[in-house]
N, C-alpha and C positions, 0 to 999 in steps of 0.2 A: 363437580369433582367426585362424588359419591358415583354419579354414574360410570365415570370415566374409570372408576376403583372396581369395579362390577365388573365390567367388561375386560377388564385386566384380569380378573380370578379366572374368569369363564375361558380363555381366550387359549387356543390350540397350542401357544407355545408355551401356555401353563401346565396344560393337561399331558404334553409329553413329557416335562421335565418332573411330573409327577411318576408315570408310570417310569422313566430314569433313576428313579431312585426308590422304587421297588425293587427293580432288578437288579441293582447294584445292592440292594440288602439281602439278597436273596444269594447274588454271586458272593457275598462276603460271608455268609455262613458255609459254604459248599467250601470255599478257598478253605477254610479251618480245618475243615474235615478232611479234603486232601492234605493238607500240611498235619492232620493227624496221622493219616496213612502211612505217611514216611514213617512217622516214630514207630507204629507198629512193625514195621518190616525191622526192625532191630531189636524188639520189647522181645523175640522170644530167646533171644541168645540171653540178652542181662538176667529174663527170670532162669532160665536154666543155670546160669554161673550163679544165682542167690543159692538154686536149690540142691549144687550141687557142693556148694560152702558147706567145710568141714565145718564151721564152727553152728550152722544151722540145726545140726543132729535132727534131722528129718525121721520120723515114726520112733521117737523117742518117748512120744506125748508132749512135750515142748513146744511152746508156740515160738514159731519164727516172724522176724521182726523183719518181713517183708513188705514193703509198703506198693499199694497199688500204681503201675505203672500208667497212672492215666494223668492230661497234666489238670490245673485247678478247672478252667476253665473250661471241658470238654464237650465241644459239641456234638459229640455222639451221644454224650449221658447225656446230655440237652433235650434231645431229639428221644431216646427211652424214656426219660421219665414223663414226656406227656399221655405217656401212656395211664401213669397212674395220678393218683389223689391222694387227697389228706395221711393220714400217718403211713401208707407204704409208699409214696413218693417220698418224707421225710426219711424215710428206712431207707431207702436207698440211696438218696443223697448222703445218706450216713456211712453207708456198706457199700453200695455197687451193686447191689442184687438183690430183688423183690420176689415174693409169693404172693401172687396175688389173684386167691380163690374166689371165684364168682359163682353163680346159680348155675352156670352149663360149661362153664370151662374152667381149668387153671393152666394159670401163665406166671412162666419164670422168665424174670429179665435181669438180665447181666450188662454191666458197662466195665467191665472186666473181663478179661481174654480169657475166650471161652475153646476148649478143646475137646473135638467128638470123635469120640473111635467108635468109626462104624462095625468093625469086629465082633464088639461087644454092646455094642449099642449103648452107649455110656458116654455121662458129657465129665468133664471137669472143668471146673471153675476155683483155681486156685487161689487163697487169700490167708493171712494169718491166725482165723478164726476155728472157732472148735466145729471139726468135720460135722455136715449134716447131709444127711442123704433125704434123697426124696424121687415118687416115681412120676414121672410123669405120661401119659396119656393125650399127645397132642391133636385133640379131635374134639369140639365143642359140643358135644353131649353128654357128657362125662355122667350123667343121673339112666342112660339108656341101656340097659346093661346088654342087648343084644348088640348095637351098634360098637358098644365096647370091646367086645368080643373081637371085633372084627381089627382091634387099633392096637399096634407092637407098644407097650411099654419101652420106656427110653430113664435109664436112671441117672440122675444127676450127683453129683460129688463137690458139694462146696466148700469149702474149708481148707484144714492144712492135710493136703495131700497133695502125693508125688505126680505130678499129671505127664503121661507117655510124649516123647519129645513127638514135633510135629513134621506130618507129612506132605499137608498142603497147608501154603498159608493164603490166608484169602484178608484183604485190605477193609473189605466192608462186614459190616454185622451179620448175622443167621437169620431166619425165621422160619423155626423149627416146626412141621406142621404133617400130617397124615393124608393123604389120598384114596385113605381105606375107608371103611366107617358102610357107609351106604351109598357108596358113590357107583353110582350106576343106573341111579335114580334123578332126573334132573332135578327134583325139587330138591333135592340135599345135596346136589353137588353145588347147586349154587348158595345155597342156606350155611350149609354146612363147612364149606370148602372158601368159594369164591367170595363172596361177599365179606365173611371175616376174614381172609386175606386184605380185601381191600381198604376193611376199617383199623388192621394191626398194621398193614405196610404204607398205605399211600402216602403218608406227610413223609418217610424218608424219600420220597422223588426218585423211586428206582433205583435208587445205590444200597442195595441188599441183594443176598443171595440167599434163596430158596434150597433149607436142606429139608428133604422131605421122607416124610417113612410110610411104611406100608407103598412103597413105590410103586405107582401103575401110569406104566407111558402112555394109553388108551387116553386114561382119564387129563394128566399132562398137553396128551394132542390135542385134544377138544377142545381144552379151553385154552389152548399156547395163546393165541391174539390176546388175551386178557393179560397171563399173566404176565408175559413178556410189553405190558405198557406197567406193569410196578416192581418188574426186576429188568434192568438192562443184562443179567447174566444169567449164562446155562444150568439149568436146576443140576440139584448134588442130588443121588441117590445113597440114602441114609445108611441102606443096608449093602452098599458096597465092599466088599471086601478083598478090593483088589491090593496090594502090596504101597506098603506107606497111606492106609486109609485111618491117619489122624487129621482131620479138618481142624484147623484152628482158625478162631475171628476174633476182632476185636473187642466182639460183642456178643450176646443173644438175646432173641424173645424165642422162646419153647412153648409154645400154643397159641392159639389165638382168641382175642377177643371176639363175643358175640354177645349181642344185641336180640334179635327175636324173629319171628318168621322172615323173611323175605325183606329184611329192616334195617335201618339203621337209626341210630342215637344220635342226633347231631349234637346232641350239648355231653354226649362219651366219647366224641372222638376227635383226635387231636387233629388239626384245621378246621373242626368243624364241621366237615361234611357229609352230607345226606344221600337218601338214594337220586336225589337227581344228579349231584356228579357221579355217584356210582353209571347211573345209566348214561349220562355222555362219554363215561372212558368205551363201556358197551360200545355207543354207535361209533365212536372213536375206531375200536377194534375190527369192527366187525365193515366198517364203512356205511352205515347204515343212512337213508335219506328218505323223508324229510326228516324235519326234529320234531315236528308236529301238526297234528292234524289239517290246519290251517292254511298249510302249507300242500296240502294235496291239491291236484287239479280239479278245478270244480266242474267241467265240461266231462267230466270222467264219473259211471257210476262209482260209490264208493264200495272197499273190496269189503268182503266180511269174510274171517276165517272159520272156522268150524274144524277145531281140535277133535276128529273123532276116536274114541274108542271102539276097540273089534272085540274082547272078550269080556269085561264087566260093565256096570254102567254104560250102557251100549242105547243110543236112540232108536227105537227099535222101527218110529217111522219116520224116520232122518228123508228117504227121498220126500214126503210129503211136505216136511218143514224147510226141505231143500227150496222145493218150488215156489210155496210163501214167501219166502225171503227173496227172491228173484223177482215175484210180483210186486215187489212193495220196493224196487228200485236198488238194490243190493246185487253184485258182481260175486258172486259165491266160490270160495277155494274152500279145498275139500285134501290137506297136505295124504301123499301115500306115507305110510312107514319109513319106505327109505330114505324119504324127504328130511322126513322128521329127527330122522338119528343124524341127517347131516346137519350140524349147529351154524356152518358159514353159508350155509343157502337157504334154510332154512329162517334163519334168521333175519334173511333179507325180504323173504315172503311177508314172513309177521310184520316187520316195517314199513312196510306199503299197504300195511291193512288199515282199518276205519274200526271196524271192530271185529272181536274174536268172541265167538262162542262154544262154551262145553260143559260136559257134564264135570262136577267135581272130581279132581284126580290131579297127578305129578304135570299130565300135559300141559294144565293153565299156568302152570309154571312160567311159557312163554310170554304171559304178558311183559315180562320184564323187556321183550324187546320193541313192546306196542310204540307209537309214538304220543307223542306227549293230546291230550285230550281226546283217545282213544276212546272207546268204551266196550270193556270186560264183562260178559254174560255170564254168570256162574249159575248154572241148572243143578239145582238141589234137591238129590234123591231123597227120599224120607229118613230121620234123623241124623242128618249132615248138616243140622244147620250151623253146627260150633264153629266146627273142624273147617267148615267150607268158609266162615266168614275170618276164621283165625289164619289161617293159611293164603286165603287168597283174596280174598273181600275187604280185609282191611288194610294187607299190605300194597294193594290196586290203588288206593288213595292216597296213599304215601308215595306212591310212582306219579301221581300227577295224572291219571287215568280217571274216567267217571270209572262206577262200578255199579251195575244192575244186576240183582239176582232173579230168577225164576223158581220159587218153590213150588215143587210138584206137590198135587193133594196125592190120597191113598189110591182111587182109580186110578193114576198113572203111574203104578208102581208095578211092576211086575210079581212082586209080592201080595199082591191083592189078590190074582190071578192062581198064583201058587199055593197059596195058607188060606184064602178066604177074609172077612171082614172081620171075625171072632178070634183069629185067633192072634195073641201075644205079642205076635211081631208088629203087628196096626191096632190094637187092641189096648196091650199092656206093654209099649216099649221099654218103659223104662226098668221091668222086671227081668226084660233079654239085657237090657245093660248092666244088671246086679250079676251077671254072671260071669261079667269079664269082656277083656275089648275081644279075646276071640273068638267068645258067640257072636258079639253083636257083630264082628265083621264080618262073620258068613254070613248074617243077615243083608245087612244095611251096604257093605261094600262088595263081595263076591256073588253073591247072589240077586242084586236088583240090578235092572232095567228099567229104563224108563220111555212109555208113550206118550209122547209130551200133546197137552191140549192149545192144538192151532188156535183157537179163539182167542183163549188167554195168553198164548203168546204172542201173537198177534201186535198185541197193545205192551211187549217189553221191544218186541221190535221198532215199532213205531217212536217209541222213548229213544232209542239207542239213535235212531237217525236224528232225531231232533236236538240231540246232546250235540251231537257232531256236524251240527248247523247243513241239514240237510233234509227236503221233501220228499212226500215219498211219489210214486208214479201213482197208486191206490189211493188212496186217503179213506180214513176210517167210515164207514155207513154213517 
C-alpha cells in the first residue's frame, strides 16, 4: 500500500495537476490587476472632482481629506512593495510611497497614481500629506559625479498638490529610468542600464511601461530584444514635449535598483532571481544556442574567441598567440569592429564559442553571452589586478562560466620597454596611484601593451580546454 501511495505522488497525472495550479495562481493574481485597470481608467475623473471641490480649499495650507484611491487589497502595491524591506516596505504599506536610498541608486516607489509632465520634467504624486519635494536622478551611480553629469534630474511633488489634468492615461505602472549616464560603453549599458532593469522590472511579467529620460533611440535599438521581453509596450520618451504630454499611471518606481558589477542579488530580488535567469531571458532574446558547453559538437574543433583591442591594451604579438592556439586544437575567431558593435550577430558568434579571450577592458563584457561552462581568459596588464577581477573575474562565476586569468609579469609590459625597470611605474606603483586614478590610467590603461609569454601561456591554454572537457591535438612536452 506504501508503495502504491508513492507511485501515486510521482505519477504524470499528479505532476500536471501540480503545474495546473501554478498557473491558475499566477492567472489569478494577473485577473486582479486587470480588474484593477478598469478602476484606474475612472480614478482620474473622481481625483479631479475631489480636487476641484470647493469645500477642499486647495493651496490654502489645509490638508484635504482625500483618501487614496487604491482598493484594500491591491495587487499592484503587492507587486511594489517587494521591491522593498523592513521599515520602508512598512512606510509604504502605511503611505503608498517609499524613498528608498541605497549605495548607488535611489528609488521612489509609488502605488498611488502617479503623474509626469514631461514639459517640465516633473512627477506628481498626489495624497493628503504635507508636500515633499525631492530630486531624483534615475541612473544607479548616483556617488559618480561624471556619469551624473550626463543624467536629467526629474523632480518629484508628493503631497497636497494640484497635479496638471492628464494627457495620456496608461493602465500599467512606470519605471522611470535614464539611457544617458555612460551608455555607449557596453560594460555600463549593461551594468548600468539593463541588468537593473531587469532586477527592478522582471517579477511585474512585462505589464509595465518604460518611461525613460536622457532618451537615446541608438541605445533603445540595441538592446530592444531585451527590453521588449520585460515591457510588452512602446517606450515613453520622457522628454517629449509634444501637446497633452502629461503621462499618468497607476503607479511608479523612479530609478532602479542595483546590485554590483555585472550581478545580481538573488536574496534582493523579488522572485529571487539571479543572473542565470537574467542570461536565459539573453539567449531567449537574442535566440542563442546551445545553453551550454556540453551541448557543443564534439567532432567539431572547439571555437575560441579573441576579443581584440586596436588602440590600448593591444597584444602586440596576437598573430603568434594566434597560431599556438590553432596548434593545440582550437578553431580561432578574431570578431572585426563592425562585427562587434552589431549586438544581434554578434552575440550569436560568442554563443557558439568554447572560450573567449582578452585583454582586460569593456569588450570582456561579452562573456555575458558565453554559454554556460565556457571559459573566460582575462589577460592582465600590470596593476589591473582589482579592477580586472571586480569587473569581470568575479562576476564570470556568477554566470556559471569557469574563469582563468593570465597575469602578465613586467617584461611583458610595454611599459618596461618605454620607462625601463627603475622607474616608478614597475618600480614604485603604488606612488603613480597616490596621484590619482588619472595618472595611473595613462599609465596602466592608455599607455600599456602587452607581449604575452607563449610558454606561460601556453599552460592557461591547456587549462581552458580541459575545463571544457577537451584534448588538445599538442599535448604538453
Amino acid at each position: 500500500m506504501v508503495e502504491e501511495s508513492k507511485r501515486l505522488v510521482c505519477s504524470p497525472t499528479f505532476l500536471i495537476s501540480l503545474l495546473i495550479f501554478h498557473a491558475l495562481a499566477y492567472s489569478a493574481i494577473f485577473c486582479q490587476i486587470d480588474e484593477w485597470k478598469a478602476k484606474f481608467s475612472s480614478s482620474d475623473s473622481n481625483l479631479d472632482a475631489k480636487l476641484t471641490n470647493s469645500n477642499n480649499h486647495l493651496g490654502t495650507g489645509r490638508k484635504v481629506a482625500v483618501k487614496d484611491v487604491v482598493p484594500k487589497k491591491d495587487p499592484l502595491k503587492i507587486m511594489l512593495r517587494r521591491l522593498l524591506t523592513g521599515e520602508q516596505r512598512t512606510r509604504f504599506e502605511e503611505t503608498g510611497f517609499a524613498h528608498l536610498s541605497e549605495l548607488n541608486s535611489d528609488i521612489y516607489i509609488s502605488s498611488k497614481e502617479v503623474r509626469f509632465d514631461t514639459n517640465a520634467s516633473r512627477i506628481y504624486i498626489y495624497s493628503d500629506q504635507e508636500l515633499h519635494k525631492y530630486t531624483a536622478q534615475p541612473y544607479p551611480l548616483k556617488n559618480d559625479e561624471v556619469a551624473m553629469k550626463m543624467v536629467k534630474p526629474v523632480e518629484i511633488l508628493h503631497g497636497n498638490v494640484r497635479p496638471p489634468p492628464c494627457g495620456f492615461k496608461h493602465k500599467v505602472p512606470a519605471v522611470v529610468f535614464s539611457s544617458g549616464g555612460f551608455a555607449g560603453n557596453i560594460f555600463h549599458e549593461f551594468n548600468d542600464i539593463i541588468i537593473p532593469v531587469f532586477i527592478t522590472s522582471r517579477h511585474f511579467r512585462s505589464k509595465v511601461k518604460f518611461m525613460i529620460t536622457d532618451y537615446q533611440l541608438w541605445v533603445l535599438n540595441k538592446f530592444r530584444r531585451v527590453l521588449t521581453k520585460l515591457s510588452h509596450f512602446e517606450f515613453i520618451n520622457a522628454a517629449e514635449t509634444s501637446k497633452g504630454a502629461i503621462h499618468c499611471f497607476p503607479g511608479a518606481i523612479v530609478g532602479l535598483k542595483y546590485h554590483d558589477n555585472l550581478a545580481i542579488n538573488t536574496s534582493d530580488t523579488p522572485g529571487a532571481y539571479s543572473m542565470v535567469e537574467f542570461r536565459d531571458l539573453l539567449r531567449k532574446s537574442f535566440n542563442l544556442k546551445p545553453r551550454d558547453v556540453s551541448q557543443m559538437p564534439g567532432t567539431e574543433k572547439p571555437q575560441l574567441l579573441i576579443v581584440s583591442r586596436t588602440r590600448t591594451r593591444t597584444i602586440v604579438n596576437q598573430g603568434a598567440v594566434v597560431r599556438m592556439m590553432e596548434e593545440l586544437g582550437f578553431r580561432v575567431f578574431i570578431p572585426t569592429n563592425d562585427l562587434m558593435s552589431n549586438l544581434d550577430e554578434f552575440s550569436r558568434v560568442i554563443g557558439s564559442s568554447s572560450v573567449m579571450v582578452g585583454v582586460h577592458g569593456a569588450g570582456l563584457t561579452n562573456e555575458i553571452f558565453l554559454p554556460n561552462g565556457a571559459v573566460m581568459i582575462q589577460v592582465l596588464p600590470l596593476e589591473l589586478d582589482w579592477v580586472g577581477n571586480a569587473y569581470y573575474g568575479g562576476p564570470a562565476t556568477g554566470m556559471g562560466l569557469h574563469y582563468l586569468e593570465y597575469k602578465i609579469e613586467p617584461q611583458e609590459s610595454t611599459l618596461y620597454d618605454l620607462y625601463g625597470p627603475d622607474h616608478p611605474v614597475l618600480k614604485d606603483p603604488e606612488s603613480i596611484k597616490a596621484q590619482g586614478y588619472r595618472k595611473s590610467r595613462v599609465y596602466y590603461l592608455d599607455q600599456q601593451n602587452v607581449t604575452i609569454n607563449l610558454g606561460r601561456f601556453r599552460n592557461t591554454l591547456l587549462e581552458a580546454m580541459r575545463l571544457i572537457g577537451r584534448s588538445t591535438t599538442n599535448p604538453p612536452n
